[in-house]
N, C-alpha and C positions, 0 to 999 in steps of 0.2 A: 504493500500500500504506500501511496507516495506520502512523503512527510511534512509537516505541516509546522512550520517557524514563526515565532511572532517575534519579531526585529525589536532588537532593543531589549531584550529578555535572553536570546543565546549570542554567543559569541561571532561578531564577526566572520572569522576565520570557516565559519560552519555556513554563514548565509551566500558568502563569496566563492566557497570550493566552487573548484571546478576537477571533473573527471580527467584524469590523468591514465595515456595508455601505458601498459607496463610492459608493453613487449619491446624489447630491443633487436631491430633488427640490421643494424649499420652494418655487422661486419658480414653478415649474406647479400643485403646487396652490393657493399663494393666487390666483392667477387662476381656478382653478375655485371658487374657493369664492366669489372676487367675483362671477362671473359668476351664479352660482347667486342669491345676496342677490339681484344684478340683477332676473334674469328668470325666477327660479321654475321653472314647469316647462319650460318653453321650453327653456332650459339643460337640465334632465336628457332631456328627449323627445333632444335633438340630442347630448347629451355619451353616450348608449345608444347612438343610431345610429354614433356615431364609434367608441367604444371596442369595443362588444360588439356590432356588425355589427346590431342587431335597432333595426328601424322601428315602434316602436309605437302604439298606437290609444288605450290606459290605460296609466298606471302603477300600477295596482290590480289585484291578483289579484281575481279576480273569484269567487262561493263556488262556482260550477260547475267551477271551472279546478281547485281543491283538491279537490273532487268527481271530478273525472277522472283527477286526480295519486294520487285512492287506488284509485281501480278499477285502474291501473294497477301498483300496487306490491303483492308479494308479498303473500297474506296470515302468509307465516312471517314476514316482516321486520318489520310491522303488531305483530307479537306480542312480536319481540326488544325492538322501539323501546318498547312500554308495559311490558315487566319492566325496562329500563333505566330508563325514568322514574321506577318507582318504588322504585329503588333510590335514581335521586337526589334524591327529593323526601324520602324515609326517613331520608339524610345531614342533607340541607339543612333540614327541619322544626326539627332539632336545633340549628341557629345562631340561631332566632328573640330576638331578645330583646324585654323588658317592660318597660313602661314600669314607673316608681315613685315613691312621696311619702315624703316623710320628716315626720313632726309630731309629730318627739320632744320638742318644746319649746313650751312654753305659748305661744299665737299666732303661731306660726310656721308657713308651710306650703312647702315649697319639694319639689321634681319634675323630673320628667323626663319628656317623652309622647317617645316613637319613632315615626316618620310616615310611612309609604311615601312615595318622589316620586308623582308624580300619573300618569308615561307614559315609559316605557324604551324606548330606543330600540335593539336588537340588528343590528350589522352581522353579513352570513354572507357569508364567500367562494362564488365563484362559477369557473367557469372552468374549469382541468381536473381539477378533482377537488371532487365535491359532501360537503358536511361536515353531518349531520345530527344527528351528536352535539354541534358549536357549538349548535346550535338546541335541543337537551335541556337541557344545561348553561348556557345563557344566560338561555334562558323560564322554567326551572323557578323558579329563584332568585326569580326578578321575581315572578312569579305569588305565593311563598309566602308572598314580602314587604308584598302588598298592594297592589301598583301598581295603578291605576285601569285604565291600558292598556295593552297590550305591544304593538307594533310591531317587524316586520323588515323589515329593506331588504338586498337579494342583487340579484346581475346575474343577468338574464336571459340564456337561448343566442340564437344567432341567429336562433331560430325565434321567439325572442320569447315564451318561457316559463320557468317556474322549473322545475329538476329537481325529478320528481315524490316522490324519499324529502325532500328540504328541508321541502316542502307537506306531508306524512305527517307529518312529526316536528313541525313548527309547529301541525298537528290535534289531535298526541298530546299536547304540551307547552301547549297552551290559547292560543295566541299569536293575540291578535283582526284585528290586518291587517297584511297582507304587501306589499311596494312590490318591482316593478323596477326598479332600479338598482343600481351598483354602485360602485367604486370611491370619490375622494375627493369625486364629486360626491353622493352618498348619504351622507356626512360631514354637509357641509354642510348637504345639506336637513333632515337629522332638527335639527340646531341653530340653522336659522335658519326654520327652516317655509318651506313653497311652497306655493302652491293646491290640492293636494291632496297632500303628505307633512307630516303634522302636526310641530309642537317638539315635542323631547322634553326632560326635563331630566339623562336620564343616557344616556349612550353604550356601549352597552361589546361586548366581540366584536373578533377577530384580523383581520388583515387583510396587504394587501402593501405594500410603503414610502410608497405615494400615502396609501393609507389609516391608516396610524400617523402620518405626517405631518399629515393633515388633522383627524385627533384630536387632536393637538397643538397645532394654531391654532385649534381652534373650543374649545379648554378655558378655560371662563371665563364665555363665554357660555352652556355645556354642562357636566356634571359627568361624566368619562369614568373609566374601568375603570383604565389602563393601556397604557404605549407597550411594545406587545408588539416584540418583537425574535427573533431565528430561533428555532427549537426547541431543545430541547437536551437531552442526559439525561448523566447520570454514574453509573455501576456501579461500586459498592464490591463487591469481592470476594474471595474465600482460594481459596487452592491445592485444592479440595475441589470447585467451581462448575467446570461444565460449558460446558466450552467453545463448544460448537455453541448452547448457549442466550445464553449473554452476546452472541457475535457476531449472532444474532437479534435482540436486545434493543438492541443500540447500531445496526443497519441499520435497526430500526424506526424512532426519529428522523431517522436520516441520509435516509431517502426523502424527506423532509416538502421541503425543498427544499436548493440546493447550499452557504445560508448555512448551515444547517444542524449541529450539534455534537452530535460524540459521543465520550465521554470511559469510557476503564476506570482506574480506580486500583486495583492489585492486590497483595497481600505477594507473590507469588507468580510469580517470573521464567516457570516456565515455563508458568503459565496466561496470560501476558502472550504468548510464541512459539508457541502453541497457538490463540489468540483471532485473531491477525495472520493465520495462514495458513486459520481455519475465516472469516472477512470474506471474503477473497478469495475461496471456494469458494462462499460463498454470494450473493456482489454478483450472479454471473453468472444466479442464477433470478431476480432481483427484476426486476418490471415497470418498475419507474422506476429500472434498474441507473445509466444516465449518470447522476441527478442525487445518486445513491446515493454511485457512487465521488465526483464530485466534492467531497461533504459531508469523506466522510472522509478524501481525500486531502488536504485542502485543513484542514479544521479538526479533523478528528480524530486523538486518540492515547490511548494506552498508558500511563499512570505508574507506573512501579515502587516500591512504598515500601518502607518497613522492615518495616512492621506493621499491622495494619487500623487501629489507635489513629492513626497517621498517616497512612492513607490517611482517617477520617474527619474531621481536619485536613484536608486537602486540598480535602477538600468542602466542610468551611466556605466556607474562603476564596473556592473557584468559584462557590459558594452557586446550584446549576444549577435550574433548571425542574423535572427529572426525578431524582428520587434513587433506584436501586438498590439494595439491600442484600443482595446474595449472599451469607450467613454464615446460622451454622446455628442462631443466637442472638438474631434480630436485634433484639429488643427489650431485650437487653442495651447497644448499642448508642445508641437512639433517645435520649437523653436529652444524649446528645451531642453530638447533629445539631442545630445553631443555626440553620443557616441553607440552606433547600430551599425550593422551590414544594409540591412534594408527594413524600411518602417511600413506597417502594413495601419491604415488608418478606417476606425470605426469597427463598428460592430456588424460587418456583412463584409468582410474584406480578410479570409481567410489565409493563411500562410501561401497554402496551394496554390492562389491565384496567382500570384509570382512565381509559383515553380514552375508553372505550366504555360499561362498564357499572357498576361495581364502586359506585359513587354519590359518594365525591369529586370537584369538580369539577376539568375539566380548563384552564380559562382559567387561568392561573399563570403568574407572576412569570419574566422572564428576563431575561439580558443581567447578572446579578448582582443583581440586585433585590431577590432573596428573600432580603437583606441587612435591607430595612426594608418590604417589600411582603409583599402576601397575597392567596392564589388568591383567583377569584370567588364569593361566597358573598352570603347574604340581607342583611349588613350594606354592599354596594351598593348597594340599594336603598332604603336604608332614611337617613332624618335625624333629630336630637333636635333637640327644642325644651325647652329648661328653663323652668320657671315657679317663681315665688317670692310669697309672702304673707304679709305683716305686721300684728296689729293696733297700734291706736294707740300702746297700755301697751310691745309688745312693742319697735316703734321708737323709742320714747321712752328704750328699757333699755341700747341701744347708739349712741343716735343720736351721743353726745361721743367716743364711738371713732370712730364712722364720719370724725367731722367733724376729728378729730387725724392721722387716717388723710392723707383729702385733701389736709390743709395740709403735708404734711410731702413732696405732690409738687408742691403748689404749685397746685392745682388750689380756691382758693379759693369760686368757684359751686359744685364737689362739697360741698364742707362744708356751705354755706347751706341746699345742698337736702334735707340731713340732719338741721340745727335747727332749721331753718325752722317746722317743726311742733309743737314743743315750746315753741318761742319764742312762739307763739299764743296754748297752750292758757298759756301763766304770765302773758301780758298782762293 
C-alpha cells in the first residue's frame, strides 16, 4: 500500500528520497563497447544472438520488411500515429531558432549560423513493450532540425524482426534507416560506426541501465540527450480532485517499471485516504499489476501539506519528470513551478496526453534534473557556430584595448597579435 506523509511531522530526508538503482553495471558495458570498437558487426550479429535470442542475416531493415510492418498495422493506428505527428511537429516547429548578424557598427560584422549535426542517432527500447511514440518524439525533433540523417537502432524479437507499429511510426516520422540491435551494444555502434551502422554525432532516446550507462561512456566521443533515470510523475492536488482519477494518473507511471515513482502532494488529508485505498482497487485490473505495486510500494507516497503554495514547494524541490496540476486554477499556479520536465495543467489533462499525443515532447528530464535540464526538443539537434568580421580602420579602433586586455592576463603573443597590424601600417 502506498505510504502516506504529513510534511513537517517526518523527516525531510524521507519526503525527498528518491529511488536509487542498485545494479552496477559499468564494467559489462565497457566491455561491450570495446568489443564493439573491436569487431564491428561481428560483435553486434553475436551480442543479438546472445541477448535477444534472434540469429540474423542483416542488421538493416530492409524497405520491404517496413512494407510489411504496415500492411500489417491497423489502418486506425496508421491515422492516430500521423495526427500525433502533427501535433508534434506543430509544438516542435515553434523551438526553431535563426540564425543572426549584428552590423551595428561601422566594419564590424559578427553572427551566429545555427547548424543541424549532420546524422542522429535515436535509441528505441525493445523487449516487452514496443514504444512508438519514443520514435515520434525523437525523429520529429531531428527531422525539423535539419539533420542530414536520422537513424534508429531497436532490438529485434527473436524472430529476428522489428515490431511492426516501431517500423509504422519511423514511416510516419521520416526516419531514413532502421538497424537491429539493441541494448548497450547499439550504444556503441551509433558512436563509434561499424561496417554497416553508421557514427552518428548525437545520441538520444531512453533506454534500460546497460543503455544509460553506455551513453555515459561513449559521451564525448558522441553528443547525447541525457542519463535518463526511472519514470516518474508528481500530482499536485486540492480536496476538490477526484480521487479514482489521480490514483489513475500516478498507476500510469508506476506501470513503466518497478524503479518507477509516483508521488501525490495534496492540502487535502482526506483526498490523500481516498487516493490510498482507490490505488489498491485499481492495481488489481492493471496488466502489468506486479511491477505496478512494486513501483509504489516501494517508491511511492502521499504528502500531506499545509496548502497547495507548499505542496508546489515541494515540487520544486523533487523537481519530477511529470508534473500534475489538479487545481481549478492552474495557471494561476504555473509561474511558480521552477522546476518540472513537463507540466500537465488542470484536472482533464492527464500524464498520457503528452506521452502520446498532445505534441510536447515526452523525453524529459529525471532523477531531479529538471533542476538544470530540459525535455527533448529541436535545440538537440541543432549547434552554433559564431563568426566575427573586422575591417582594417575598425581593428585599428580597438586594437590598444584589445592588447591592454591580454597583458593584464599575461598572455603577451594575444596582444602582439592585436598590434601587430597597426604597427605595419605606421612603419
Amino acid at each position: 500500500m502506498i505510504k502516506i506523509l504529513q510534511y513537517g511531522e517526518v523527516k525531510n530526508e524521507e519526503i525527498f528520497a528518491r529511488a536509487v538503482p542498485a545494479v552496477n553495471v559499468e564494467g559489462i558495458v565497457a566491455d561491450i563497447i570495446n568489443t564493439v570498437r573491436a569487431q564491428g558487426d561481428r560483435a553486434l550479429f553475436a551480442y543479438t544472438e546472445k541477448f535477444d535470442g534472434a540469429k540474423l542475416s542483416s542488421l538493416t531493415v530492409s524497405a520491404e520488411e517496413t512494407e510489411e510492418a504496415l500492411s500489417l498495422v491497423e489502418p486506425k493506428f496508421i491515422g492516430i500515429l500521423e495526427r500525433a505527428a502533427a501535433n508534434i511537429r506543430k509544438f516542435h516547429a515553434r523551438q526553431v531558432r535563426n540564425s543572426f548578424i549584428i552590423n551595428d557598427t561601422p566594419g564590424v560584422v559578427i553572427g551566429q549560423k545555427v547548424i543541424p549535426v549532420d546524422r542522429a542517432g535515436l535509441y528505441v527500447p525493445g523487449g516487452t513493450a514496443a514504444y512508438p511514440s519514443t520514435v515520434l518524439m525523437d525523429a520529429i525533433p531531428a527531422k525539423i532540425a535539419g539533420c542530414k540523417e536520422v537513424v534508429i537502432t531497436t532490438p529485434p524479437g527473436k524472430d529476428g524482426k522489428i515490431n511492426p507499429v516501431i517500423l509504422a511510426a519511423a514511416h510516419v516520422a521520416g526516419v531514413d534507416r532502421i538497424f537491429k540491435v539493441g541494448g548497450a551494444q547499439a550504444i556503441a555502434a551509433l558512436a563509434y560506426g561499424t561496417e554497416t551502422v553508421p557514427k552518428v554525432d548525437k545520441i538520444v532516446g531512453p533506454g534500460n541501465a546497460f543503455v544509460a550507462e553506455a551513453k555515459k561512456q561513449v559521451f564525448g566521443a558522441v553528443s547525447i540527450d541525457m542519463i535518463a533515470g526511472p519514470s516518474e510523475i508528481l500530482v499536485v492536488a486540492d480536496g476538490k480532485s477526484s480521487a479514482k482519477h489521480v490514483a489513475a494518473d500516478l498507476l500510469s507511471q508506476a506501470e513503466h517499471d518497478k524503479m518507477a515513482s509516483a508521488v501525490l502532494v495534496t492540502d487535502s488529508p482526506a483526498l490523500a485516504k481516498a487516493v490510498q485505498a482507490e490505488i489498491e482497487r485499481q492495481l488489481a485490473f492493471l496488466q502489468r499489476e506486479e511491477i505496478a505495486r512494486a513501483s509504489i510500494e516501494n517508491n511511492g507516497k502521499i504528502i500531506v501539506a499545509p496548502s497547495i503554495a507548499a505542496a508546489i514547494e515541494i515540487a520544486n524541490e523533487i523537481a519530477p519528470e511529470h508534473l500534475e496540476l489538479c487545481v481549478d486554477e492552474p495557471f494561476a499556479y504555473l509561474d511558480a513551478i521552477r522546476h518540472a520536465g513537463s507540466v500537465f495543467m488542470g484536472r482533464n489533462c492527464p500524464e498520457a496526453l503528452g506521452d502520446y499525443f498532445a505534441g510536447p515532447n515526452h523525453t524529459l528530464p529525471t532523477s531531479g534534473t529538471a533542476r538544470f535540464s530540459s525535455p527533448l526538443s529541436v535545440d538537440d539537434f541543432v549547434k552554433k557556430t559564431q563568426y566575427t568580421y573586422y575591417t582594417k580602420k575598425a581593428l585599428a579602433d580597438v586594437a590598444q584595448d584589445i592588447a591592454y586586455f591580454a597583458s593584464l592576463e599575461g598572455l603577451t603573443g594575444h596582444a602582439k597579435s592585436a598590434v601587430v597590424r597597426t604597427e605595419e601600417e605606421n612603419a
